[in-house]
C-alpha positions in Angstrom: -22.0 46.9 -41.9 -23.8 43.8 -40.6 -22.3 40.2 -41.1 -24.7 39.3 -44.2 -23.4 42.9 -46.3 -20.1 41.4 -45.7 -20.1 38.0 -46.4 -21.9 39.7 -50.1 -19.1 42.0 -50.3 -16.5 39.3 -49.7 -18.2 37.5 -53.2 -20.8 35.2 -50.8 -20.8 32.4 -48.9 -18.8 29.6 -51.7 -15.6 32.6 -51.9 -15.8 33.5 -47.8 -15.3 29.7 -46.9 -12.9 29.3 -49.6 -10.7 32.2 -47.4 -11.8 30.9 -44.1 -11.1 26.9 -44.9 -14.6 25.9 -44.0 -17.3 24.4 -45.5 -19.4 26.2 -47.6 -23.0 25.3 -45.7 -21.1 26.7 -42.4 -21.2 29.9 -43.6 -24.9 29.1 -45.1 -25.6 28.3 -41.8 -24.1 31.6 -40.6 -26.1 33.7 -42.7 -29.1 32.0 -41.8 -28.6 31.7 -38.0 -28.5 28.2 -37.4 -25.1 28.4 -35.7 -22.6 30.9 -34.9 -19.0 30.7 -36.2 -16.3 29.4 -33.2 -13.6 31.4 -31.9 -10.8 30.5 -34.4 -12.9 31.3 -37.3 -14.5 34.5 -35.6 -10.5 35.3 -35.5 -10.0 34.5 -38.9 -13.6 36.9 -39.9 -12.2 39.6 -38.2 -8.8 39.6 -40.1 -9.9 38.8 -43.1 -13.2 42.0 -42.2 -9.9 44.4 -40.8 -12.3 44.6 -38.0 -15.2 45.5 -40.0 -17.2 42.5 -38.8 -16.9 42.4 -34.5 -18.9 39.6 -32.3 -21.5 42.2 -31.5 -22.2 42.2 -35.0 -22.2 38.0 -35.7 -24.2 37.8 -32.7 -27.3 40.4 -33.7 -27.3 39.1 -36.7 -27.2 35.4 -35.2 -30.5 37.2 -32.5 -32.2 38.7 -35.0 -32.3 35.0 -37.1 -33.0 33.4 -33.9 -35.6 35.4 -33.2 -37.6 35.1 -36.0 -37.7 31.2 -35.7 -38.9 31.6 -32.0 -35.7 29.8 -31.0 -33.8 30.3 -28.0 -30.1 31.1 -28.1 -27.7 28.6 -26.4 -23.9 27.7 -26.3 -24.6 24.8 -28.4 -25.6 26.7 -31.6 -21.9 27.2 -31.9 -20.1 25.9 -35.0 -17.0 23.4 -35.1 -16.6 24.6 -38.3 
């Protein structure tokens, strides 16, 4: 399953920040690889996934987005959120 199949499963991005506690364009932002989620919320996806969703998966998803906007990848795209 990749990270966009799940947030869709989990009812999209307004219900998945509801369960995570954070903002709604976080998770926009997510989907469209802008930034990547930090370590507590990664925590939080993968409970909430029951491991479905790994940091293998965030970050080739996170790539791929990356990628296509010819942008390099960096510490800094990490969310606070």
């Amino acid at each position: 399953m990749n990270f966009t199949d799940w947030i869709k499963k989990e009812g999209g991005p307004h219900s998945v920040s509801k369960k995570l506690k954070v903002s709604m364009r976080a998770v926009q932002y997510w989907c469209n690889g802008r930034i990547l989620p930090n370590l507590e919320t990664y925590l939080k996806i993968k409970k909430l996934s029951k491991g479905e969703v790994t940091p293998e998966i965030i970050y080739s998803h996170y790539k791929k987005k990356a990628i296509k906007k010819n942008k390099s990848v960096s510490a800094s795209d990490v969310s606070q959120a």
